[in-house]
N, CA, C and O atoms as a CHARMM CRD file, in Angstrom:
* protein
*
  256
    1    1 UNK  N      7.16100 -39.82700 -16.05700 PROA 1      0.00000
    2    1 UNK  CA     7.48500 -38.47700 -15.68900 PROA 1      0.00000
    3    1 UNK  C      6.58200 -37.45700 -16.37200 PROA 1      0.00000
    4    1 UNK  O      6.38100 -36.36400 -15.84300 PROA 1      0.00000
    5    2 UNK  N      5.93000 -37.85700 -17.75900 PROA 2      0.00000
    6    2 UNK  CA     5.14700 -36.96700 -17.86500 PROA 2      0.00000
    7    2 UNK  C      3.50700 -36.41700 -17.33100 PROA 2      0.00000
    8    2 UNK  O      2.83800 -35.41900 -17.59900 PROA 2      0.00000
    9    3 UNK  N      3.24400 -37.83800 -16.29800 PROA 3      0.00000
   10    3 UNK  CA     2.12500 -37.08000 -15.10400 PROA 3      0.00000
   11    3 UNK  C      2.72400 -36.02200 -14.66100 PROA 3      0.00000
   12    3 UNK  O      2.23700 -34.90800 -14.84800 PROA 3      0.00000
   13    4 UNK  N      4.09400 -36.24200 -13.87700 PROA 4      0.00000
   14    4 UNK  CA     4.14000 -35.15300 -13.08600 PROA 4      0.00000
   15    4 UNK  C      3.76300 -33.92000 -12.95500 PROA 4      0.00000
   16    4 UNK  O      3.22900 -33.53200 -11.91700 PROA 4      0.00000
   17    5 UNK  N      3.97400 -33.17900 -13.92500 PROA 5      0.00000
   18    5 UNK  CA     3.42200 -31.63700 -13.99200 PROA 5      0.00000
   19    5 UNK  C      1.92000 -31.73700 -13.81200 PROA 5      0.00000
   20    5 UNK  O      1.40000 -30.92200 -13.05000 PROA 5      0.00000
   21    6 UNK  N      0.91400 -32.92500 -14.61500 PROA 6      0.00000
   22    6 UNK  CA    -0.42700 -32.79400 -14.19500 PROA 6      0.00000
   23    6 UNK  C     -0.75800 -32.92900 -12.46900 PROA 6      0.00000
   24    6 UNK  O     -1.49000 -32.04300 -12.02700 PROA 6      0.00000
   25    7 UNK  N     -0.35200 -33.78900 -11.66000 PROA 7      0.00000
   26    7 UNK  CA    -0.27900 -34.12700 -10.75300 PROA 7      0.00000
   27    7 UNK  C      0.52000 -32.72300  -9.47200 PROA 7      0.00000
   28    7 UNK  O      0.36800 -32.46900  -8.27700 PROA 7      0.00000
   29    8 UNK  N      1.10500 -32.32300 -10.26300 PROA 8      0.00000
   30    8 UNK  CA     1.24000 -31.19400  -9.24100 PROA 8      0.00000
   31    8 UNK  C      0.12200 -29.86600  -9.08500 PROA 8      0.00000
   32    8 UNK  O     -0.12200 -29.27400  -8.03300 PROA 8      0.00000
   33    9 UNK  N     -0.22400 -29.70300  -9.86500 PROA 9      0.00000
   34    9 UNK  CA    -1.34400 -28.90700 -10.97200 PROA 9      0.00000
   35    9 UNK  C     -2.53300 -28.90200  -9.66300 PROA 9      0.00000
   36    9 UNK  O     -2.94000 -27.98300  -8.95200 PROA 9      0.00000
   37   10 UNK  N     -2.94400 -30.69200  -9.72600 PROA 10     0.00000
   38   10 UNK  CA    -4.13600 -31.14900  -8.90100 PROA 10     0.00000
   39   10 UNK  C     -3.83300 -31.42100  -7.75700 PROA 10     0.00000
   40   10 UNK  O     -4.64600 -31.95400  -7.00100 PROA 10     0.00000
   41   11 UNK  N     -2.62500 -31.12000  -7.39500 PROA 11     0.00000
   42   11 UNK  CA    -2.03500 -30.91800  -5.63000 PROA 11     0.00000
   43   11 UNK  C     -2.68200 -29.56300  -5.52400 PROA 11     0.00000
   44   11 UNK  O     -3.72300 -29.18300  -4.98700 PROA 11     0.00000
   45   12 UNK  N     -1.90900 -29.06800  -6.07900 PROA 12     0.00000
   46   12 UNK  CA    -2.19100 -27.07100  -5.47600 PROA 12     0.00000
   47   12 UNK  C     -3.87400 -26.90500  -5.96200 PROA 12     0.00000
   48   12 UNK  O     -4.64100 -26.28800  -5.22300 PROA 12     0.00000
   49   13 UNK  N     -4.19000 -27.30100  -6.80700 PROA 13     0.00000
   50   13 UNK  CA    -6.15500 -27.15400  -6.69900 PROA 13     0.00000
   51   13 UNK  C     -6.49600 -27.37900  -5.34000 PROA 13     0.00000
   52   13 UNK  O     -6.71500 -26.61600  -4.40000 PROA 13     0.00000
   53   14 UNK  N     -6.48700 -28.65500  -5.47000 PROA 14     0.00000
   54   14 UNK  CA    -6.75300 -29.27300  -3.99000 PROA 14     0.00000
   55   14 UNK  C     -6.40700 -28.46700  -2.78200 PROA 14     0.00000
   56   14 UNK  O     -7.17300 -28.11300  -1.88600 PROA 14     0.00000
   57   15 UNK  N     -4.89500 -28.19000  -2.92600 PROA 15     0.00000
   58   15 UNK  CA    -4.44900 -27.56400  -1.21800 PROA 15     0.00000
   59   15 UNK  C     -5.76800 -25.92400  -1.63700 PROA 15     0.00000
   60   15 UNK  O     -6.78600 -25.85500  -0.94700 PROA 15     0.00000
   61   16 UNK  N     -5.63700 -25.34300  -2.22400 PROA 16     0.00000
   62   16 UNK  CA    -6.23500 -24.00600  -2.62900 PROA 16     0.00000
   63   16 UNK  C     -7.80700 -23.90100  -2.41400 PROA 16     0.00000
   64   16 UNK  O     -8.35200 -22.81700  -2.21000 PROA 16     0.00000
   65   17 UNK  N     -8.66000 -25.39300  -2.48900 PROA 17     0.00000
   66   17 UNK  CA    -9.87200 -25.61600  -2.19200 PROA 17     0.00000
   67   17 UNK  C     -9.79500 -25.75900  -0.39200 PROA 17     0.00000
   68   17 UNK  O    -10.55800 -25.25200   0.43000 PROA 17     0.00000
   69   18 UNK  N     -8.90100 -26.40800  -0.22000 PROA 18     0.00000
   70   18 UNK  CA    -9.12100 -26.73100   1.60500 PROA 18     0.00000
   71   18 UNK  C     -8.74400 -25.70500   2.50200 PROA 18     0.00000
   72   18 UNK  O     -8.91900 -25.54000   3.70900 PROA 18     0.00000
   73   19 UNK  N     -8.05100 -24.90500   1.40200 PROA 19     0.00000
   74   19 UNK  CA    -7.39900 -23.54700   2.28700 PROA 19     0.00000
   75   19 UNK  C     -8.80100 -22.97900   2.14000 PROA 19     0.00000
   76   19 UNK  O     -9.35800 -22.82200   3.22700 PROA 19     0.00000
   77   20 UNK  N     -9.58200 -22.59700   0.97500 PROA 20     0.00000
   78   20 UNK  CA   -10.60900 -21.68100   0.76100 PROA 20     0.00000
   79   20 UNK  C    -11.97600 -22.34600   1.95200 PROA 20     0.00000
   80   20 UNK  O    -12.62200 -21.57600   2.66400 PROA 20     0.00000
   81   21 UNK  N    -12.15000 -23.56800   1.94600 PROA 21     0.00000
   82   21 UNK  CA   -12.99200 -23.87500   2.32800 PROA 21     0.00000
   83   21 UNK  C    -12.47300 -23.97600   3.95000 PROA 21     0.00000
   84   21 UNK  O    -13.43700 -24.56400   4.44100 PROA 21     0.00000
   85   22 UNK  N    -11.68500 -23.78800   4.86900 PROA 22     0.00000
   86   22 UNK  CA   -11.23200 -24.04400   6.27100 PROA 22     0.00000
   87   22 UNK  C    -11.76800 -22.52500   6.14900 PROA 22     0.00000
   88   22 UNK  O    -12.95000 -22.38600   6.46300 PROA 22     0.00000
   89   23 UNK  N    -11.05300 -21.33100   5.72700 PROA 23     0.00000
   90   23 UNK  CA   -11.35700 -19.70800   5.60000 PROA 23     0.00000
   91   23 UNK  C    -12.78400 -19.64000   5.24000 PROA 23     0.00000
   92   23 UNK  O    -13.26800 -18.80600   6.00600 PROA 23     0.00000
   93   24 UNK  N    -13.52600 -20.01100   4.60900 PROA 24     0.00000
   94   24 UNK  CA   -14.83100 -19.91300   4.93700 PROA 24     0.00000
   95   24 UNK  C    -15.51300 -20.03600   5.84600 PROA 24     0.00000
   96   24 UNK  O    -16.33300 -19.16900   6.14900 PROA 24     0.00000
   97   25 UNK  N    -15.30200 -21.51000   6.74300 PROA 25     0.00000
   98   25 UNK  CA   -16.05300 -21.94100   7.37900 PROA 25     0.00000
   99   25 UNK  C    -15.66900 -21.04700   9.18700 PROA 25     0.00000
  100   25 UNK  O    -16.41100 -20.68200  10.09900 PROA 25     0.00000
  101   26 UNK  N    -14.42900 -21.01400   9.02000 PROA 26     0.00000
  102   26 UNK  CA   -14.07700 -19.90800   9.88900 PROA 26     0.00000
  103   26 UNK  C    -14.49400 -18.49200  10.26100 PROA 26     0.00000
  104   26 UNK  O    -14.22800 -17.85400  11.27900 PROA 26     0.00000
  105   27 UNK  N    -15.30400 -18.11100   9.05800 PROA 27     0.00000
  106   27 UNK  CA   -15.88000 -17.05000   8.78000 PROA 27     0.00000
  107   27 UNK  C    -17.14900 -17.03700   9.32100 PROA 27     0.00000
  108   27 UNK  O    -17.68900 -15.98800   9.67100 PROA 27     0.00000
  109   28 UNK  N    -17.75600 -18.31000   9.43400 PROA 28     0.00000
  110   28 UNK  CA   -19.16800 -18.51300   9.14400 PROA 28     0.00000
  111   28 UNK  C    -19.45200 -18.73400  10.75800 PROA 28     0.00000
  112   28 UNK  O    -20.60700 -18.74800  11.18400 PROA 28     0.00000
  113   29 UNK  N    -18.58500 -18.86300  11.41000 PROA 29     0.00000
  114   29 UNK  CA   -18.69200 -19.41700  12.89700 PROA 29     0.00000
  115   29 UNK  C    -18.47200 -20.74500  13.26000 PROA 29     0.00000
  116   29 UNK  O    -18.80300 -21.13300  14.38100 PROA 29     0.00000
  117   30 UNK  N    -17.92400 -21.53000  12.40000 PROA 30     0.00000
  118   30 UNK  CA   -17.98800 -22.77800  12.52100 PROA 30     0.00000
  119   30 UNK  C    -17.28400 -23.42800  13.74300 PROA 30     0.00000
  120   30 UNK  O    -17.53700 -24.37900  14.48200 PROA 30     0.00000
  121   31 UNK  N    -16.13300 -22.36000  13.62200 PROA 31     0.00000
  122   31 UNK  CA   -14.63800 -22.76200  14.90200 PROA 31     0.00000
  123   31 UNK  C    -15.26000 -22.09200  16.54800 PROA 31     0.00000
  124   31 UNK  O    -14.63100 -22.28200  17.59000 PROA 31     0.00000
  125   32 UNK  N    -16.12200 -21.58100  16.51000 PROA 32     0.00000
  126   32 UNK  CA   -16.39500 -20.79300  17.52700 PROA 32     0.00000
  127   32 UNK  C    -16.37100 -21.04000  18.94300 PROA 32     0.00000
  128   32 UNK  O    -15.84800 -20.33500  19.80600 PROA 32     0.00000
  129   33 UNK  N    -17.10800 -22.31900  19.11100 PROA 33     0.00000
  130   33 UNK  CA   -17.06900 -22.66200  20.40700 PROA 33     0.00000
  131   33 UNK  C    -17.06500 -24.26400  20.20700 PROA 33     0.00000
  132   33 UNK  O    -18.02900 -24.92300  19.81900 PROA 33     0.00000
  133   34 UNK  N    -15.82900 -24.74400  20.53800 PROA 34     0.00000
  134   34 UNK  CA   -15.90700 -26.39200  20.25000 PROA 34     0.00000
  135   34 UNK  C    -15.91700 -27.17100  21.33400 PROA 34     0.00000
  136   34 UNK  O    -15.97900 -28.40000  21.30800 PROA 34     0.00000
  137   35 UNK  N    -15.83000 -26.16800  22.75000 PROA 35     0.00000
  138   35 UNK  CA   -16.32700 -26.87900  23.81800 PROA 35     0.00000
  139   35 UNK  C    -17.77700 -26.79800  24.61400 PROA 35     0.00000
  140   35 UNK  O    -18.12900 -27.54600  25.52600 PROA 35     0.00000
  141   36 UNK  N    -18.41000 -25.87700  24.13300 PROA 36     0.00000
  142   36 UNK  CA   -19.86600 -26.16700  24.35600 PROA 36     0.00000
  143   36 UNK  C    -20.76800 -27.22400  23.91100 PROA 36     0.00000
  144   36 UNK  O    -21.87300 -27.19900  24.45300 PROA 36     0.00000
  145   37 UNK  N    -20.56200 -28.15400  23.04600 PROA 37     0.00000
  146   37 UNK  CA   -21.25600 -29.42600  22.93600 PROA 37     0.00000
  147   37 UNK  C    -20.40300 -30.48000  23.78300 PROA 37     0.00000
  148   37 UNK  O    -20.74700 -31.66200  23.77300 PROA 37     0.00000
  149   38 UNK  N    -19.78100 -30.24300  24.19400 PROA 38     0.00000
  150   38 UNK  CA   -18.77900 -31.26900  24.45200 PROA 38     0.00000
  151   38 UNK  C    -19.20100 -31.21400  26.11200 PROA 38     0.00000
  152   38 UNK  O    -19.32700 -32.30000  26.67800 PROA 38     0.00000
  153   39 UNK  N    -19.38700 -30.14700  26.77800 PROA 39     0.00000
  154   39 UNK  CA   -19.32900 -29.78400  28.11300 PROA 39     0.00000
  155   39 UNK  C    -21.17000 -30.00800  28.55800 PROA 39     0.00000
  156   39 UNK  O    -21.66700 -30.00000  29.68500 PROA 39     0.00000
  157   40 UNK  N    -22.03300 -30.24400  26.86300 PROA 40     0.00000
  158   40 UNK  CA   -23.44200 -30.14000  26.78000 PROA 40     0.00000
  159   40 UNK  C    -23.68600 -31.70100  26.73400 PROA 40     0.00000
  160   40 UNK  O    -24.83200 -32.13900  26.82900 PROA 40     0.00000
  161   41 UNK  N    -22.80700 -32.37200  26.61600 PROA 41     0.00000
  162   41 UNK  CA   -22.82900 -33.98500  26.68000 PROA 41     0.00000
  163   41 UNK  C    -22.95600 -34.05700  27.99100 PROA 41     0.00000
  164   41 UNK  O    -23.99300 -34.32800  28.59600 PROA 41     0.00000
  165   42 UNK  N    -21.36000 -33.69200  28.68600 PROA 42     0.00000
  166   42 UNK  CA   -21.26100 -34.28700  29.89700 PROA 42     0.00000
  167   42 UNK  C    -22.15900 -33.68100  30.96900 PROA 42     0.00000
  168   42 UNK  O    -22.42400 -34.30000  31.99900 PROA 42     0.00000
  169   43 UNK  N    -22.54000 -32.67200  30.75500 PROA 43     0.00000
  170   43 UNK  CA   -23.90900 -32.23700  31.84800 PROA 43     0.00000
  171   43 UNK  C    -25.24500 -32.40800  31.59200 PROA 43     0.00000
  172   43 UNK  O    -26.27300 -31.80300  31.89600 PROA 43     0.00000
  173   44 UNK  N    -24.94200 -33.49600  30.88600 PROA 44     0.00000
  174   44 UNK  CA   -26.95600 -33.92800  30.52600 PROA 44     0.00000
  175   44 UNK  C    -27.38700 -34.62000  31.40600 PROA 44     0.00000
  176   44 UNK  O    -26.76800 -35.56300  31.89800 PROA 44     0.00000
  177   45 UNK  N    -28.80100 -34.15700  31.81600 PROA 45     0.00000
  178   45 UNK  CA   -29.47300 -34.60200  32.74100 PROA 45     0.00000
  179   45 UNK  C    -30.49100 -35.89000  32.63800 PROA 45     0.00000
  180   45 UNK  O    -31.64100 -35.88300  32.20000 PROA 45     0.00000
  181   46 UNK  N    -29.89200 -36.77600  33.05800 PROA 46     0.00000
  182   46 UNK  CA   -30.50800 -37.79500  32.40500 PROA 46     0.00000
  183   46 UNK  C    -32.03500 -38.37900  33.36300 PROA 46     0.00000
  184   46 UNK  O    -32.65100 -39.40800  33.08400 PROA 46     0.00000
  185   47 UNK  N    -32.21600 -37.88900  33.94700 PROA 47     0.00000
  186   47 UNK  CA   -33.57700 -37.83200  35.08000 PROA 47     0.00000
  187   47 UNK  C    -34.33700 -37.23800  33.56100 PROA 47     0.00000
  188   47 UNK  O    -33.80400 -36.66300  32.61200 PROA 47     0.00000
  189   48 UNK  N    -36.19700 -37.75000  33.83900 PROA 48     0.00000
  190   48 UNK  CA   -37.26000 -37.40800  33.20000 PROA 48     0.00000
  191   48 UNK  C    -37.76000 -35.83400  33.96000 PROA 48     0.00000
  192   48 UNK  O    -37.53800 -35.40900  35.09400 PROA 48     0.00000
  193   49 UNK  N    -38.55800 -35.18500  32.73000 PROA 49     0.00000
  194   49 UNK  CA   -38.78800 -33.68100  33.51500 PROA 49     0.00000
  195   49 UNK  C    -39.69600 -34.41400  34.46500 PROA 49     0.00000
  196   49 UNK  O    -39.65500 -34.33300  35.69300 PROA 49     0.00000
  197   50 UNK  N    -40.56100 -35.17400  33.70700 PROA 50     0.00000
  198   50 UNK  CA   -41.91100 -35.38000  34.18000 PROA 50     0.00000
  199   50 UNK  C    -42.31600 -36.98300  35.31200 PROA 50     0.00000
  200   50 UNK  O    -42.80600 -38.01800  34.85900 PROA 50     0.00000
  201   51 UNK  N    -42.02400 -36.80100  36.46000 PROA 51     0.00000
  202   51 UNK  CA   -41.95700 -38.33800  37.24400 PROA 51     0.00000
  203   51 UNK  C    -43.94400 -39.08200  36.10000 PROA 51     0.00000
  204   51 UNK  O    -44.93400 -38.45200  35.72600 PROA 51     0.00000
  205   52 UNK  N    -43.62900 -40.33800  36.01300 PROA 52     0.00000
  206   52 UNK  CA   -44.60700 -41.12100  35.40000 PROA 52     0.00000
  207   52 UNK  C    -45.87900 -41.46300  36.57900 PROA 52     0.00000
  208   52 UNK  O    -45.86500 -41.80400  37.76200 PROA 52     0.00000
  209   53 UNK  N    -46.74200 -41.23100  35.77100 PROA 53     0.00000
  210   53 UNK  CA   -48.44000 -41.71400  37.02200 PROA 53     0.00000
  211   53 UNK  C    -48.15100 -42.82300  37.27600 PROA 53     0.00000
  212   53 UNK  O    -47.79700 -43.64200  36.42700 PROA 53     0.00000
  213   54 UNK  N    -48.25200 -43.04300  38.48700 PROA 54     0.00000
  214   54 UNK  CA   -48.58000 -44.36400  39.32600 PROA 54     0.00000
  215   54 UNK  C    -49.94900 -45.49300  38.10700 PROA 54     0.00000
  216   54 UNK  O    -49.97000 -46.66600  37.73100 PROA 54     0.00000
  217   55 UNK  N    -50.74100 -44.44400  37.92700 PROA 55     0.00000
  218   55 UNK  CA   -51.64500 -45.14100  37.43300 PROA 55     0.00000
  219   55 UNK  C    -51.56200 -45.66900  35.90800 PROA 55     0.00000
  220   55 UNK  O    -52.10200 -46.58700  35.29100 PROA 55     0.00000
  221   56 UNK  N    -50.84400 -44.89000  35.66500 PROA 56     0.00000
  222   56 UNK  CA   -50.25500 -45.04400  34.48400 PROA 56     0.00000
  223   56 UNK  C    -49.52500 -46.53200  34.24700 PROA 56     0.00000
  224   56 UNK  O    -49.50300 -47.19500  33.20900 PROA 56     0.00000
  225   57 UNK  N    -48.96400 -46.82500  35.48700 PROA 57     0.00000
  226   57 UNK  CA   -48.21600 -48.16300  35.34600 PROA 57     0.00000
  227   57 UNK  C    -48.62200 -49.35500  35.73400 PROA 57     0.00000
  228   57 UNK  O    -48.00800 -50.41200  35.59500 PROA 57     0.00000
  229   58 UNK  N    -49.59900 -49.20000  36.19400 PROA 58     0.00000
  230   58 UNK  CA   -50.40400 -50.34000  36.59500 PROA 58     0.00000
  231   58 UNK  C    -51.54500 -50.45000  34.98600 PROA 58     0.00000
  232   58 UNK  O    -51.55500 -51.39200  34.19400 PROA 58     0.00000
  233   59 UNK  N    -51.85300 -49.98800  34.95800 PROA 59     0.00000
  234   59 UNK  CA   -52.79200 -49.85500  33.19900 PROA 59     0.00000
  235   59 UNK  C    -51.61600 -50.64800  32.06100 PROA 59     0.00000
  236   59 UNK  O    -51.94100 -51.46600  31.20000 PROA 59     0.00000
  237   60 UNK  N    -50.53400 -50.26800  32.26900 PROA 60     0.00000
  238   60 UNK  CA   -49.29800 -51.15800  31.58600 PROA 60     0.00000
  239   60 UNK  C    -49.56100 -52.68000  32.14500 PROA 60     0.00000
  240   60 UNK  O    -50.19900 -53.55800  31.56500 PROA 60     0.00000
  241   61 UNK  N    -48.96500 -52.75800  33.30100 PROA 61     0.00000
  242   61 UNK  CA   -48.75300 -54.18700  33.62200 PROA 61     0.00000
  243   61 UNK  C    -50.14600 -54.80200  33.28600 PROA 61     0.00000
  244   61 UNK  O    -50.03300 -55.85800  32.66400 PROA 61     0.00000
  245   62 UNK  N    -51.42700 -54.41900  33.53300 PROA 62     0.00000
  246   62 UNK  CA   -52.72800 -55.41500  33.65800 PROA 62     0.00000
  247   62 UNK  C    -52.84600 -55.37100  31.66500 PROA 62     0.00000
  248   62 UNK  O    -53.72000 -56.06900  31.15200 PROA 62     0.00000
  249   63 UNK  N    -52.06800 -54.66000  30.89900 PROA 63     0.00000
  250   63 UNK  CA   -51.98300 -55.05800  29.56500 PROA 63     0.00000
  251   63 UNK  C    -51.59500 -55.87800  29.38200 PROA 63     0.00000
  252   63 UNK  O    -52.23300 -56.66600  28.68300 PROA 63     0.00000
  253   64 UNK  N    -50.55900 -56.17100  29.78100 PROA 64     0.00000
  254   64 UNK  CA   -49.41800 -56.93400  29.52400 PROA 64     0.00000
  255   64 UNK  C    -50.14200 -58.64300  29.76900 PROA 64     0.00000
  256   64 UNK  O    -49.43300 -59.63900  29.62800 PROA 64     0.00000
């Protein structure tokens, strides 16, 4: 029984750091938009910008 009082001590540090640090990061923009990567996944374009030279692939295979 005599942890206890230390152990409560390093509860409320703790809760007082995660409170400070959630309020920061909230501050900072962190929460802002949590569905724009998410919506930036599912609309990726998975086609090349650039179609590949014909000639280009034949110079491959006669490597090979």
């Amino acid at each position: 029984m005599e942890v206890l009082p230390l152990l409560i001590v390093i509860s409320l540090v703790l809760l007082a750091f995660a409170v400070w640090l959630f309020f920061r990061m909230s501050d900072s923009g962190q929460f802002d938009d949590v569905e724009g990567p998410a919506r930036r996944i599912l609309m990726d374009d998975d086609r090349p910008a650039i179609a590949p030279d014909a000639s280009s692939q034949s110079d491959a295979r006669s490597r090979q």
